[in-house]
Backbone as a chain_set.jsonl record, in Angstrom:
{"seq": "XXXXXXXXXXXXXXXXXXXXXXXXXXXXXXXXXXXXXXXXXXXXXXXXXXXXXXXXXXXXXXXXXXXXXXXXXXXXXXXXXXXXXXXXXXXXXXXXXXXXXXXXXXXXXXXXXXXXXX", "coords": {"N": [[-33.771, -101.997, -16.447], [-35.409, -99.185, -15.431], [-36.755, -96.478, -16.864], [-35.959, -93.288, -17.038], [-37.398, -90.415, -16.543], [-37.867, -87.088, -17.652], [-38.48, -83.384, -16.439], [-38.56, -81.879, -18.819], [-38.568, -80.811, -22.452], [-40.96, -80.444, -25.018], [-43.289, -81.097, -24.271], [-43.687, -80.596, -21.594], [-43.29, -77.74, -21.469], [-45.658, -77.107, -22.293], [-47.386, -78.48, -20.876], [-47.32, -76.907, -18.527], [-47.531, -74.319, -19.917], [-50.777, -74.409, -20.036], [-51.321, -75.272, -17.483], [-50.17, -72.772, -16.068], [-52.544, -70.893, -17.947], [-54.591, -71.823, -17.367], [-54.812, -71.41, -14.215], [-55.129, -68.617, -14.518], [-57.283, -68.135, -15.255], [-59.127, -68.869, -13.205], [-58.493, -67.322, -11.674], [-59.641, -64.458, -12.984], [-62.276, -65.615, -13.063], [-62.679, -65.661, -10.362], [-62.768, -63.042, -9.553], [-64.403, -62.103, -10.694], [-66.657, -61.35, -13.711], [-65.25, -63.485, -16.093], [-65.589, -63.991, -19.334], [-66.517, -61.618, -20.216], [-68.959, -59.848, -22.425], [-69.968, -57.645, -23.395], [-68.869, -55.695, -24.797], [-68.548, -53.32, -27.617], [-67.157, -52.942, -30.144], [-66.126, -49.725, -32.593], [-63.905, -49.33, -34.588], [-61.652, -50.262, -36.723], [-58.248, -51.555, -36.819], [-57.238, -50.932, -39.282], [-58.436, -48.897, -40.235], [-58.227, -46.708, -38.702], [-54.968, -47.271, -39.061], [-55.456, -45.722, -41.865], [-56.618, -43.381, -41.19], [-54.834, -41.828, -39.282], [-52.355, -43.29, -39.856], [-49.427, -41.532, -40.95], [-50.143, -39.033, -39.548], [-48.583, -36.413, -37.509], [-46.884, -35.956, -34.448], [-47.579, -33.765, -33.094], [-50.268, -33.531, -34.833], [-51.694, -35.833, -33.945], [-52.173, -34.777, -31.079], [-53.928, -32.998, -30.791], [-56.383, -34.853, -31.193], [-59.491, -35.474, -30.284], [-60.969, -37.709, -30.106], [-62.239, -40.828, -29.321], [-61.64, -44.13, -29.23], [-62.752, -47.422, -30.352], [-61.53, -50.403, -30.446], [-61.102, -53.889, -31.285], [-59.152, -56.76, -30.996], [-56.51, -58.906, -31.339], [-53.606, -59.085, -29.259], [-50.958, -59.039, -30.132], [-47.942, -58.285, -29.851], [-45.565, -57.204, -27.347], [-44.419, -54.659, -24.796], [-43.566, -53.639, -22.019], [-42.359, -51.009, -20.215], [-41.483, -49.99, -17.353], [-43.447, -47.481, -16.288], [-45.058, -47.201, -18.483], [-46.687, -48.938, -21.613], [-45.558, -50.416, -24.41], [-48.202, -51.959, -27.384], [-48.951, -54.451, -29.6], [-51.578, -54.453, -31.655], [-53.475, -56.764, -33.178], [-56.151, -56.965, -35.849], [-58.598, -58.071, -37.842], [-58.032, -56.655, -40.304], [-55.947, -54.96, -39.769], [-52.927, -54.016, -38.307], [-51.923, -52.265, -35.405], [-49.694, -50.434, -33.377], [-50.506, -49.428, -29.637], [-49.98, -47.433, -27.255], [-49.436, -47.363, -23.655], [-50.119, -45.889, -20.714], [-49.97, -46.002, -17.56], [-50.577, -44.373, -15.962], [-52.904, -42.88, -16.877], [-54.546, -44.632, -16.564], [-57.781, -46.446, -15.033], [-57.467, -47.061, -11.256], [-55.492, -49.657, -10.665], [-56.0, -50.876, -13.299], [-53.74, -51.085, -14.889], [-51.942, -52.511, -13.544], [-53.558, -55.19, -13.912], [-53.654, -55.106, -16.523], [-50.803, -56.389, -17.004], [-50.499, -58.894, -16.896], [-51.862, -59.932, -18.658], [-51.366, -62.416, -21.566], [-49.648, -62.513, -24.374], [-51.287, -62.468, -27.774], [-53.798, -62.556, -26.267]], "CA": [[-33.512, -100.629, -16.073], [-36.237, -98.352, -15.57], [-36.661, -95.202, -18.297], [-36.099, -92.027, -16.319], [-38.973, -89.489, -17.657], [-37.794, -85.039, -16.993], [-39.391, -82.353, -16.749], [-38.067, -80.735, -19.857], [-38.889, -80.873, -23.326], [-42.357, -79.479, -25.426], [-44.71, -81.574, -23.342], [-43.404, -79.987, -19.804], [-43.701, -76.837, -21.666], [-46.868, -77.318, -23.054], [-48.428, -78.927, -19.803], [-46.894, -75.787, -18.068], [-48.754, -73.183, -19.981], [-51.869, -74.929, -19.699], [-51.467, -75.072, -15.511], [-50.376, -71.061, -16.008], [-53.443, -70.472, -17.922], [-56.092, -72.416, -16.019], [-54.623, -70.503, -13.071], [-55.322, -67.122, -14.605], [-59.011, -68.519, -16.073], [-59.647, -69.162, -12.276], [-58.466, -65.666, -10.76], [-60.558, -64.198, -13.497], [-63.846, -66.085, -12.356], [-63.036, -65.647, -8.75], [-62.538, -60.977, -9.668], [-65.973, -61.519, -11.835], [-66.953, -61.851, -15.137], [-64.163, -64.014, -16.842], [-65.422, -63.418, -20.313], [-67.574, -59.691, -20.51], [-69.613, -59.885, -23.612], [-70.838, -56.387, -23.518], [-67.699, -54.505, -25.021], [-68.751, -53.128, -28.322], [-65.854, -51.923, -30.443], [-66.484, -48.783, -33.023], [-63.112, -49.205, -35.413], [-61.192, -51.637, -37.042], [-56.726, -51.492, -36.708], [-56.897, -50.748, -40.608], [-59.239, -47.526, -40.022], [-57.313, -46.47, -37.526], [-54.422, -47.171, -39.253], [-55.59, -45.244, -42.734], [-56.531, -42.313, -40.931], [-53.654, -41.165, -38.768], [-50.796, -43.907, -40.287], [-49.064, -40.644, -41.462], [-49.92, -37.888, -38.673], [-46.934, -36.3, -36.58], [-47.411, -36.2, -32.411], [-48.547, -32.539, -32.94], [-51.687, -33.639, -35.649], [-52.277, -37.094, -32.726], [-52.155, -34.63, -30.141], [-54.848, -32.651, -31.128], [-57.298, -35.126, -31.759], [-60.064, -35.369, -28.848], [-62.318, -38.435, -29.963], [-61.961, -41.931, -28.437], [-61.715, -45.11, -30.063], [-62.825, -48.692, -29.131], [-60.973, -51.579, -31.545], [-61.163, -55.441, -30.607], [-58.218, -57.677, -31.391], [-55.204, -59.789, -30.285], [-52.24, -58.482, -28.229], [-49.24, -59.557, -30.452], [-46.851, -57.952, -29.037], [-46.167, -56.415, -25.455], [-43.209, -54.361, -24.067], [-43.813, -53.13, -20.534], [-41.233, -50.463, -19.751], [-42.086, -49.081, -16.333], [-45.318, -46.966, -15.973], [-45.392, -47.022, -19.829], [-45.863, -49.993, -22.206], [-46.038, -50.303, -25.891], [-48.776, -53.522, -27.412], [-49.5, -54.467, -31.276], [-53.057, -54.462, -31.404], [-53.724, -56.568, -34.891], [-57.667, -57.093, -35.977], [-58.607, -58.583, -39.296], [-57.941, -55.173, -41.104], [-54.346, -54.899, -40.013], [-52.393, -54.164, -36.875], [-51.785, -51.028, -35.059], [-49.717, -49.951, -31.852], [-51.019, -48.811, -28.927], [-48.833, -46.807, -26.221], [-50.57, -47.302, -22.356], [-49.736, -45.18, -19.883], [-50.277, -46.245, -16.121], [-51.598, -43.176, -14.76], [-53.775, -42.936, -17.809], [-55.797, -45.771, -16.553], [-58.021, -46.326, -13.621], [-56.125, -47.902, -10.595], [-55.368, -51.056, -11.163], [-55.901, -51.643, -14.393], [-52.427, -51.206, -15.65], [-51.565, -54.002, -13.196], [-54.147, -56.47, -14.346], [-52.728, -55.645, -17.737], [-49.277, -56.436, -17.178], [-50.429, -60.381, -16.414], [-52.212, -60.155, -20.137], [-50.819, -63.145, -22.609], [-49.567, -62.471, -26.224], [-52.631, -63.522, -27.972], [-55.322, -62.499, -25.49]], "C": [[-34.749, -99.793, -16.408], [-35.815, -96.797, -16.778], [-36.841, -94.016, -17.006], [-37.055, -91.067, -17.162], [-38.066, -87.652, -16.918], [-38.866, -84.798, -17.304], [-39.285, -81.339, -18.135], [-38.387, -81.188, -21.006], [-40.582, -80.211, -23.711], [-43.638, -79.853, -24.961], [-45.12, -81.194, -22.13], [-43.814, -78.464, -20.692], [-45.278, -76.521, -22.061], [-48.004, -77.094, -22.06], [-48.148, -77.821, -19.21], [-47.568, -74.718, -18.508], [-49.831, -73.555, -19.802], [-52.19, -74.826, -18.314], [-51.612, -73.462, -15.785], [-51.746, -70.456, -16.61], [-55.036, -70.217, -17.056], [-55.992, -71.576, -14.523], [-55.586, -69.144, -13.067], [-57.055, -67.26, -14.749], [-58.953, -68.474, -14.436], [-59.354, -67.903, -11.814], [-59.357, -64.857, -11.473], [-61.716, -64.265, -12.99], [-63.787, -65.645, -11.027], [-63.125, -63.867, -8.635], [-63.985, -60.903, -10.525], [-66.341, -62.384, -12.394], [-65.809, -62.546, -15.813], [-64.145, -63.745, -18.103], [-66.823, -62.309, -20.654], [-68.006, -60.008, -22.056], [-69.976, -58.694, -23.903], [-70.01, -55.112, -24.316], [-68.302, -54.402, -27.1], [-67.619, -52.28, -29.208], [-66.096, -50.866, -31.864], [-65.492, -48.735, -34.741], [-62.213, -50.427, -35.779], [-59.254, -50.985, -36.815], [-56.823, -50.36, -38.527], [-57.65, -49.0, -40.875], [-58.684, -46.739, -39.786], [-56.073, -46.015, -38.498], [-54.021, -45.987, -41.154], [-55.916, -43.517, -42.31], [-55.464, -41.009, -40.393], [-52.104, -41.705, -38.874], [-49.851, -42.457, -40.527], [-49.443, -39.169, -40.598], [-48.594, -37.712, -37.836], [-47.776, -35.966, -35.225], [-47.996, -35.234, -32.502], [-50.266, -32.845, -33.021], [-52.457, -35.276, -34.428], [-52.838, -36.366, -31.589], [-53.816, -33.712, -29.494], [-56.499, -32.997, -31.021], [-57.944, -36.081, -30.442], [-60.876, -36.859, -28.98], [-61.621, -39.875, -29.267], [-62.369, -43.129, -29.405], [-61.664, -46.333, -29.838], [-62.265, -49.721, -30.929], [-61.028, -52.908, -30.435], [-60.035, -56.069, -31.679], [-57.435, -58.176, -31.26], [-53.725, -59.49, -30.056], [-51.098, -59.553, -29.367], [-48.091, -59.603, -30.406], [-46.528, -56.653, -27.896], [-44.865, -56.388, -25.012], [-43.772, -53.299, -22.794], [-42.689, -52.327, -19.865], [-41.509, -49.01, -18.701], [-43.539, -48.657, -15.895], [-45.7, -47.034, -17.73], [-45.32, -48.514, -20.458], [-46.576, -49.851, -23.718], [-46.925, -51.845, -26.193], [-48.92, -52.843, -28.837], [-50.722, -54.793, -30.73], [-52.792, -55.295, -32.816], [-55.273, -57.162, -35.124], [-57.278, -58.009, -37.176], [-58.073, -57.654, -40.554], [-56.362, -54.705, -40.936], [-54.156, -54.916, -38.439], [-51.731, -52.078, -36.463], [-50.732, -51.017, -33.616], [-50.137, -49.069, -30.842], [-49.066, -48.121, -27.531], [-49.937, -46.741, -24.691], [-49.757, -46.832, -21.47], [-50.086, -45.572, -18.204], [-51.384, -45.413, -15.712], [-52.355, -42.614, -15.544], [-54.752, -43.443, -17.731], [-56.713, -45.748, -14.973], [-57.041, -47.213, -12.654], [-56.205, -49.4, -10.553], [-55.097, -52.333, -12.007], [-54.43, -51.94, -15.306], [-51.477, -52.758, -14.944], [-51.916, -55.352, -13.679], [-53.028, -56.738, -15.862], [-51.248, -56.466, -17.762], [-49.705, -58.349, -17.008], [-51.424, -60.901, -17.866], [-50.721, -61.348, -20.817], [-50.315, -62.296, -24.258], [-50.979, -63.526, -26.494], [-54.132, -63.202, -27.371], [-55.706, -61.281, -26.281]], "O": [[-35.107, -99.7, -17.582], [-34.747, -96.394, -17.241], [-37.777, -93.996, -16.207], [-37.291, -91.161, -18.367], [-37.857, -87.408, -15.73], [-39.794, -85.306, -17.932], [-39.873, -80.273, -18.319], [-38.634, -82.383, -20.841], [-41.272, -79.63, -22.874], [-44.719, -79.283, -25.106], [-46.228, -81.276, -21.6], [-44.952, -78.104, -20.388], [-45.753, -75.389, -21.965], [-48.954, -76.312, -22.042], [-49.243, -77.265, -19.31], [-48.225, -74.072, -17.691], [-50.265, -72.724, -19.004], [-53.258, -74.329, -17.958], [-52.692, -72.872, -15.773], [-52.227, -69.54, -15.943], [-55.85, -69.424, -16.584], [-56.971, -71.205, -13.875], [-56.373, -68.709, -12.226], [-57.858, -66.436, -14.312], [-58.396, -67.381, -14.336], [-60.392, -67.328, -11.486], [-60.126, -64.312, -10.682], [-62.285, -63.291, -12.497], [-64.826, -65.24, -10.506], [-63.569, -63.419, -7.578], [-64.526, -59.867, -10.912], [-66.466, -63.586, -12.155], [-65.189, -61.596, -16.291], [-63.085, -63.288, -18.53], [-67.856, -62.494, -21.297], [-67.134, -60.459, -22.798], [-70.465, -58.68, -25.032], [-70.38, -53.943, -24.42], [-68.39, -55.45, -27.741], [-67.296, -51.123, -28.939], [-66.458, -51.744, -32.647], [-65.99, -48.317, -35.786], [-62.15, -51.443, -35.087], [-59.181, -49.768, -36.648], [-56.434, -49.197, -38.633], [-57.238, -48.169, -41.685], [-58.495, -45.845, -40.611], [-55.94, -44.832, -38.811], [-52.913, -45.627, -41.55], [-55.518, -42.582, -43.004], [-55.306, -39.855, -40.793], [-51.077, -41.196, -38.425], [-49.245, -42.586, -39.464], [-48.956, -38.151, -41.091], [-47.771, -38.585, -37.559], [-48.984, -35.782, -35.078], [-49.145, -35.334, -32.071], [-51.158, -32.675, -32.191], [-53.661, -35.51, -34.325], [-53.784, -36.873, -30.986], [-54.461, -33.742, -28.446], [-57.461, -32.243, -30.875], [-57.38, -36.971, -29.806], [-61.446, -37.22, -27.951], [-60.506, -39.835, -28.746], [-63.291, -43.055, -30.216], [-60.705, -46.721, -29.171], [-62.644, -49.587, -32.092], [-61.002, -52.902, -29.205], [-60.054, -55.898, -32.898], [-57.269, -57.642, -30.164], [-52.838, -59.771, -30.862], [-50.661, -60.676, -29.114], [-47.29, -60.482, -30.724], [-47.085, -55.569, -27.72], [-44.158, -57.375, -24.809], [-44.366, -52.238, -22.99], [-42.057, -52.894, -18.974], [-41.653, -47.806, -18.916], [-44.442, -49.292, -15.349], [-46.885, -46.852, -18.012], [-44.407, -49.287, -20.17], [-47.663, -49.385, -24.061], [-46.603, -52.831, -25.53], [-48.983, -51.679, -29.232], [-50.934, -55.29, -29.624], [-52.037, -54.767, -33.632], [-55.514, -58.036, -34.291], [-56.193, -58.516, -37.463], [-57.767, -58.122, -41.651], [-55.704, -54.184, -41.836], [-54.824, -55.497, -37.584], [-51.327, -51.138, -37.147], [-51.16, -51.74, -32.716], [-50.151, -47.874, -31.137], [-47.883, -48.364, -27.293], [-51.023, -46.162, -24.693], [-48.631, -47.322, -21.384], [-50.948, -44.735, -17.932], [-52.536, -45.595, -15.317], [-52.741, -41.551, -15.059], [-55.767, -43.176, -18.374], [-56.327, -45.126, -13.983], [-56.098, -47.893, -13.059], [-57.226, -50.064, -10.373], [-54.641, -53.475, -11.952], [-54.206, -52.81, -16.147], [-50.764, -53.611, -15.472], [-51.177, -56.321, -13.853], [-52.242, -57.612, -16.228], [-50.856, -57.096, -18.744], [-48.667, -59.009, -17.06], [-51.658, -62.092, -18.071], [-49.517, -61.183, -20.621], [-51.01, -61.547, -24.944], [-51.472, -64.532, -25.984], [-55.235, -63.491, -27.834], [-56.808, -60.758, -26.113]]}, "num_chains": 1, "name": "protein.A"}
């Protein structure tokens, strides 16, 4: 009697993200640059998070400067034109709030096909 083999278990899953990634790695290369080297980031999560941890929306709302952080998407809720992401660096973790029509066009789409992790 032959051994029937599925598709299911942590090896189908496994091999499965691997296809889904390689996918995305290839739409990447084929829209550009796949990995941009040129992004220089200014603040760390923990900076960030020491300066305004403790402001209210008024004292946020206020405040005009702009702020570049580098670090890995840990968590990602997408609700509509709005979505909330953990940002966390080496220094800690922060959330961000992204707005659609905040961004140029497009970009809120690309985002939405972002990994946990990336």
């Amino acid at each position: 009697m032959e051994k029937e083999t599925t598709s299911h278990g942590p090896e189908a899953d496994e091999n499965r993200l691997i296809a889904e990634r390689r996918a995305k790695l290839a739409a990447l290369r084929e829209a550009g640059e796949a990995y941009p080297n040129d992004f220089r980031k200014d603040s760390t999560a923990g900076e960030l998070q020491a300066r305004f941890g403790n402001a209210d929306a008024a004292d946020l709302e206020k405040v005009g400067d702009t702020f570049t952080v580098a670090g890995r998407m840990m968590a990602k809720r997408i609700m509509g034109k709005i979505a909330f992401v953990r940002l966390q660096d080496r220094s800690g973790a922060i959330q961000l709030m992204i707005q659609r029509d905040d961004l140029p066009a497009g970009v809120f789409q690309q985002f939405k096909h972002w990994d946990i992790g990336d």
